[in-house]
DSSP file (Angstrom, degrees, kcal/mol; ACC not computed):
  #  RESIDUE AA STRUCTURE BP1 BP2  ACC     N-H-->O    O-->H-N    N-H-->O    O-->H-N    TCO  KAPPA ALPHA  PHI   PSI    X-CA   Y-CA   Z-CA
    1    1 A X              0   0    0      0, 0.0     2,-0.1     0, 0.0     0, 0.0   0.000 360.0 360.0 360.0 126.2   44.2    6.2   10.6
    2    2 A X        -     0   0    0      2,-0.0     2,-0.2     0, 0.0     0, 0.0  -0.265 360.0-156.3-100.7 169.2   41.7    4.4   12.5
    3    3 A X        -     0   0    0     -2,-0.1     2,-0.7     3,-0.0     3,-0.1  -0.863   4.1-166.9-139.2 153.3   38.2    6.3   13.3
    4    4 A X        +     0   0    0     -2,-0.2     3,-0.1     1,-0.1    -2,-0.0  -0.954  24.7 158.7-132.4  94.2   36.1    5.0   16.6
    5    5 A X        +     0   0    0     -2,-0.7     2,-0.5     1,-0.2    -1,-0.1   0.788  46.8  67.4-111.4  -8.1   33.0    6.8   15.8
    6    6 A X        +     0   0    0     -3,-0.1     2,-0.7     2,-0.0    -1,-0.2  -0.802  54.5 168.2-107.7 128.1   30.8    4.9   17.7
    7    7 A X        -     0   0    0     -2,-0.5     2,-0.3    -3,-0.1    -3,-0.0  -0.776   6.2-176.6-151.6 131.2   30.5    4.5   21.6
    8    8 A X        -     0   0    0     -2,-0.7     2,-0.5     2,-0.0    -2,-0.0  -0.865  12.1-173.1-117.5 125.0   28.1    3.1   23.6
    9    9 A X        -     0   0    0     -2,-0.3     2,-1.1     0, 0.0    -2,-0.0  -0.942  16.6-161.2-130.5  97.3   27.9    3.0   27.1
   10   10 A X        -     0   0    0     -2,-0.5     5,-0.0     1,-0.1    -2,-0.0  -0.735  16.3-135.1 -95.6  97.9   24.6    0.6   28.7
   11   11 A X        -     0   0    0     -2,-1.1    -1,-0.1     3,-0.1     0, 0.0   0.507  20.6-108.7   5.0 167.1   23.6    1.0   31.9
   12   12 A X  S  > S+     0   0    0      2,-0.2     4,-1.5     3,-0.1    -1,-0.1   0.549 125.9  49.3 -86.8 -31.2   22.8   -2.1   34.4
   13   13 A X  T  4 S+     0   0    0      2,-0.2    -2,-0.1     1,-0.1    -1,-0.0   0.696 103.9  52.8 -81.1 -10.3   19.7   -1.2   34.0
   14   14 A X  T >> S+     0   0    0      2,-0.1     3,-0.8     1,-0.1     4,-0.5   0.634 111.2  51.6-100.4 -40.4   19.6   -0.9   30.4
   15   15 A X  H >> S+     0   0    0      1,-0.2     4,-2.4     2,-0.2     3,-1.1   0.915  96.5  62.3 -71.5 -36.1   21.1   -4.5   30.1
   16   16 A X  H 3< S+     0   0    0     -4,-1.5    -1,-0.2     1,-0.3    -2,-0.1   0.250 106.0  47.7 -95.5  40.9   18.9   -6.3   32.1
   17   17 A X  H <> S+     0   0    0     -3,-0.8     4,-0.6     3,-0.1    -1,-0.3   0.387 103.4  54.7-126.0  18.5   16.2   -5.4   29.9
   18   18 A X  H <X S+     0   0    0     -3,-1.1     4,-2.7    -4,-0.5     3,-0.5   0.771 111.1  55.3 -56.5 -66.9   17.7   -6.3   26.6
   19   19 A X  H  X S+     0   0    0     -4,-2.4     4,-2.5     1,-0.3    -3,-0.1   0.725 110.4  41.8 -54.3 -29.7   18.1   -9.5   28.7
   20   20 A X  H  > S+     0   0    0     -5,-0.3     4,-0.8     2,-0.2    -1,-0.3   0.978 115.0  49.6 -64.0 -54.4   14.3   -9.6   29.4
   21   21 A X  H >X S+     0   0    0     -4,-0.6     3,-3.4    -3,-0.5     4,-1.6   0.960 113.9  46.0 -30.9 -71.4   13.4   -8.7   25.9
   22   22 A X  H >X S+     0   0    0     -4,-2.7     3,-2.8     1,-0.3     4,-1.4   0.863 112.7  50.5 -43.2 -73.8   15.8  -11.4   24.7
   23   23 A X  H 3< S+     0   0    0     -4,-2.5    -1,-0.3     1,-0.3    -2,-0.2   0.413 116.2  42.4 -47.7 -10.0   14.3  -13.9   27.4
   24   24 A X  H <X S+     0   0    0     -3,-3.4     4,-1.2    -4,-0.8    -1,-0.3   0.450 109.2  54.2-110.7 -14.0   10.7  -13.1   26.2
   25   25 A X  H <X S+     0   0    0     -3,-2.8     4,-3.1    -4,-1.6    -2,-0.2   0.914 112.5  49.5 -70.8 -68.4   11.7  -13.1   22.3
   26   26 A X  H  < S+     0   0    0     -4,-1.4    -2,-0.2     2,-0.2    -3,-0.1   0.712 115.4  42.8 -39.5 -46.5   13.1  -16.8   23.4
   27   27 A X  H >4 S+     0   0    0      1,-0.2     3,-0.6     2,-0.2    -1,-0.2   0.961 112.7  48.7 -84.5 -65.3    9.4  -17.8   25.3
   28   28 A X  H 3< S+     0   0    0     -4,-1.2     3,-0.4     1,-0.3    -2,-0.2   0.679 119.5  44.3 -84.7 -25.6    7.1  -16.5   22.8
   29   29 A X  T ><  +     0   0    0     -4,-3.1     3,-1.6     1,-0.2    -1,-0.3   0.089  65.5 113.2 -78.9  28.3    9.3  -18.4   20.1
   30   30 A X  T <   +     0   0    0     -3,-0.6    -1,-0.2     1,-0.3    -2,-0.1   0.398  61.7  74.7-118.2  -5.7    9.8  -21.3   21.3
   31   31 A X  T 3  S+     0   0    0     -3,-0.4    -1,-0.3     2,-0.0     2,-0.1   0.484  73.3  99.3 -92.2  12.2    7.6  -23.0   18.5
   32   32 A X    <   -     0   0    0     -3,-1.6     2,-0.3     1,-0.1    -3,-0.0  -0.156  65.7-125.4 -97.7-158.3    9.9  -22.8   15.7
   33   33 A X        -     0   0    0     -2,-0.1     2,-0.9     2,-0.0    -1,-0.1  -0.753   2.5-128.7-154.9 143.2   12.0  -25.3   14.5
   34   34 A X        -     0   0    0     -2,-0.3     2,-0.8     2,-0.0    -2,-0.0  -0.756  33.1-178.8 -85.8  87.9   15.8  -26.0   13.7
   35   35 A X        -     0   0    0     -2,-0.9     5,-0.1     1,-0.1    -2,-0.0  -0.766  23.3-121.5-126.1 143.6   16.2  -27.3   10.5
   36   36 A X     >  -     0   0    0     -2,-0.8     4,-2.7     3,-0.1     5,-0.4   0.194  27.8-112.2 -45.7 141.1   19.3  -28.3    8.7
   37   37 A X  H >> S+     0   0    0      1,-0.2     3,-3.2     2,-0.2     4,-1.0   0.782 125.8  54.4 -48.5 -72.9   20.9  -26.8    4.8
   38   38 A X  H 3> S+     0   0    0      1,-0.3     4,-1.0     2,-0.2     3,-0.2   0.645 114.0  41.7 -46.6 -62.0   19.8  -30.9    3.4
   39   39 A X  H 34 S+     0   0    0      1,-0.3    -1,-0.3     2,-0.2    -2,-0.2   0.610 118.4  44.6 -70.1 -19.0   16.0  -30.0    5.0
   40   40 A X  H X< S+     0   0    0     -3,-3.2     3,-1.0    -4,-2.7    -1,-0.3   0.830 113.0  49.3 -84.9 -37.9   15.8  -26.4    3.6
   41   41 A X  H 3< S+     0   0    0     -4,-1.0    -2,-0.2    -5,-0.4    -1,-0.2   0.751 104.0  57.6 -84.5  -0.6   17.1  -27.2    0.5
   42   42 A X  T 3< S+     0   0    0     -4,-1.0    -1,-0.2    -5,-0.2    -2,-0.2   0.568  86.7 100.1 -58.3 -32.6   14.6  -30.0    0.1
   43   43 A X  S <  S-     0   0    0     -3,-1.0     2,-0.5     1,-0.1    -3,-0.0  -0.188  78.8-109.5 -74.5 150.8   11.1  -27.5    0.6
   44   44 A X        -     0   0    0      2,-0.0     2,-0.5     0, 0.0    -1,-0.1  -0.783  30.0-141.0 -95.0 156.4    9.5  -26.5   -2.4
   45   45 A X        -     0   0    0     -2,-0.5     2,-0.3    -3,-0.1     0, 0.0  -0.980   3.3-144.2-118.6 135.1    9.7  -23.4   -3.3
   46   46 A X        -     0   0    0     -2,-0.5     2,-0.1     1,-0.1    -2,-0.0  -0.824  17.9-156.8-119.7 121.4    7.1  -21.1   -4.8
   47   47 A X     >  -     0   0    0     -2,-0.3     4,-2.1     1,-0.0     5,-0.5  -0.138  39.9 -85.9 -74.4 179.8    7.9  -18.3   -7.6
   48   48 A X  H  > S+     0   0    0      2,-0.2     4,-1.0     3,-0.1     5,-0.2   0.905 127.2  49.0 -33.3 -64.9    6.4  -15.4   -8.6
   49   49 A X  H >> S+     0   0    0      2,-0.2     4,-2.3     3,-0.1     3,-0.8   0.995 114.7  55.3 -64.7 -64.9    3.7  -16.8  -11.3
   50   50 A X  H 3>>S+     0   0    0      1,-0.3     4,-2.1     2,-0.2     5,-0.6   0.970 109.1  42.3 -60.4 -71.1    2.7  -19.7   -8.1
   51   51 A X  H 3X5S+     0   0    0     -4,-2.1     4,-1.8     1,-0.2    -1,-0.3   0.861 110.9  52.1 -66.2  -9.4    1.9  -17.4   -5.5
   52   52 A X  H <X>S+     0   0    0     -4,-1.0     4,-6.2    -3,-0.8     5,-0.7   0.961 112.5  54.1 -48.9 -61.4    0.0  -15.0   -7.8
   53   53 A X  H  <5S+     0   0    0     -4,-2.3     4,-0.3     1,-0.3    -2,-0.2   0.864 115.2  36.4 -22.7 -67.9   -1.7  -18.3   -8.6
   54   54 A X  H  X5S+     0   0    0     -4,-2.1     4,-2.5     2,-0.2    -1,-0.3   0.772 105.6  60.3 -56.5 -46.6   -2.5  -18.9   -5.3
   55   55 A X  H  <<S+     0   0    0     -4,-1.8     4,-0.5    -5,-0.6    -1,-0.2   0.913 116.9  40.8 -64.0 -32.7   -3.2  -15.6   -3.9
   56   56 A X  T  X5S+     0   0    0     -4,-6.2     4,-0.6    -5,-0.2    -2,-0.2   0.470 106.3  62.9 -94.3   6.4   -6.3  -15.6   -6.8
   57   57 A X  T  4<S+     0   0    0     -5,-0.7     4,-0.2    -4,-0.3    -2,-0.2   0.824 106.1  41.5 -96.0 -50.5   -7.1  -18.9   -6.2
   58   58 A X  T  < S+     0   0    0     -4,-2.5    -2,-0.2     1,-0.2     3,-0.2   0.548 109.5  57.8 -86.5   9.4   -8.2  -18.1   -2.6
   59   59 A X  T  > S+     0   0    0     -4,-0.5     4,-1.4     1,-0.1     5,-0.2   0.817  92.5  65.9 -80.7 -33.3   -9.9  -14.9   -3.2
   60   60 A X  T  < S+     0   0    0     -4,-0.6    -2,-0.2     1,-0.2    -1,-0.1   0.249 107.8  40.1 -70.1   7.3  -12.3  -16.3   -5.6
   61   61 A X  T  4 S+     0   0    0     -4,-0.2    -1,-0.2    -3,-0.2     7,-0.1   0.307 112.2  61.6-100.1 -35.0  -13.9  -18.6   -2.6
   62   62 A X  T  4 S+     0   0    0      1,-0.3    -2,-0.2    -4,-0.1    -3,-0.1   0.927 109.8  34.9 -51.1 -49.5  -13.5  -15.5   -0.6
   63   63 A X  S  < S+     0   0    0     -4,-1.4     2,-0.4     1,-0.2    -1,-0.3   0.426 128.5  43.4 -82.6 -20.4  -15.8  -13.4   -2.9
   64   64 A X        +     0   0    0     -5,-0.2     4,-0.3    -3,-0.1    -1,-0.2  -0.975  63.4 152.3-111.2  89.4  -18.1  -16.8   -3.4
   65   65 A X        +     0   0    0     -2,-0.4    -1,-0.1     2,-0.2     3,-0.1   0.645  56.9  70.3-131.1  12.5  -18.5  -18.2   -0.7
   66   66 A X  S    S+     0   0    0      1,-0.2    -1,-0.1     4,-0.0     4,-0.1   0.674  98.0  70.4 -60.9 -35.2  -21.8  -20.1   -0.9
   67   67 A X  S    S+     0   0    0     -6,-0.1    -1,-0.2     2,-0.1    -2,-0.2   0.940  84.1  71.4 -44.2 -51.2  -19.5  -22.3   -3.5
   68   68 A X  S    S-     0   0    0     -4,-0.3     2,-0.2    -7,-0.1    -3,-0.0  -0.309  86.0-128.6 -97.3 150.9  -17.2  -23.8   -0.9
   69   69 A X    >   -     0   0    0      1,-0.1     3,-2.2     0, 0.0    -1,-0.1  -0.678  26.4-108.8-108.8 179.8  -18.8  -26.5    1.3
   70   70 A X  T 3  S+     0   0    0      1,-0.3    -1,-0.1    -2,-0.2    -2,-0.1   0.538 110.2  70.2-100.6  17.4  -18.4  -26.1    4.9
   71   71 A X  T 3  S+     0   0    0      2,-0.1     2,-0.4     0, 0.0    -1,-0.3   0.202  77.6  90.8 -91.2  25.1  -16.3  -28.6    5.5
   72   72 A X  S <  S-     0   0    0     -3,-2.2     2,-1.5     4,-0.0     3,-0.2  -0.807  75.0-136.6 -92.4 133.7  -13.3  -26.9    3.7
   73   73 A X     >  +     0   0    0     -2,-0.4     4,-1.0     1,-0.2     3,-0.2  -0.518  38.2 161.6-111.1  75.8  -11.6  -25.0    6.1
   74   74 A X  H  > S+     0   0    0     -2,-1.5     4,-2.3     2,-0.2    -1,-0.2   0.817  75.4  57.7 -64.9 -28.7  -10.9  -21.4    4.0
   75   75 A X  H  > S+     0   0    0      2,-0.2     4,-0.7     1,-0.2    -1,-0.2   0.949 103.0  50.8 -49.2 -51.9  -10.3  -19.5    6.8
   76   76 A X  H >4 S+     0   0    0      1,-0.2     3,-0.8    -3,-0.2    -2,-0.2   0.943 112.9  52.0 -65.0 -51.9   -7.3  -21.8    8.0
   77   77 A X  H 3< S+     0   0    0     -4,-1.0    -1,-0.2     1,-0.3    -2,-0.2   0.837 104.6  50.5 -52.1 -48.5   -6.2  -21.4    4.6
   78   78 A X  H 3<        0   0    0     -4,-2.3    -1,-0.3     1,-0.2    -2,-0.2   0.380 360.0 360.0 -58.4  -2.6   -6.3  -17.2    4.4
   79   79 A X    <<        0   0    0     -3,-0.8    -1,-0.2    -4,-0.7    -2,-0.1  -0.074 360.0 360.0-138.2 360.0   -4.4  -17.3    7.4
């Protein structure tokens, strides 16, 4: 015994704005990247204990920031 418990009926007008959506999803993305299983599995990857690391390693310039000279660019780093 089958059950069909859902059904959905979309407008013409209700598609061609999924289709905008979609086409504007597409536009505004349009800087990311394809990349292959070989190239993904290649990245390093950061655990738990590294980005802790990390996360307190760039607040302590955050809270100091007379430390950092100003040609380190911490902002672009908090980012």
């Amino acid at each position: 015994m089958t059950q069909d418990l859902i059904n959905l009926t979309l407008s013409e007008a209700q598609l061609a704005a999924v289709d905008n959506a979609v086409l504007e999803l597409e536009t505004q993305l349009s800087g990311l990247i394809a990349m292959s299983v070989q190239q993904r599995r290649k990245l390093m990857r950061m655990g738990d204990k590294s980005e802790s690391f990390c996360r307190q390693t760039l607040s302590v310039p955050a809270r100091n920031p007379p430390m950092v000279p100003l040609r380190v660019p911490l902002a672009a780093a908090q980012i």
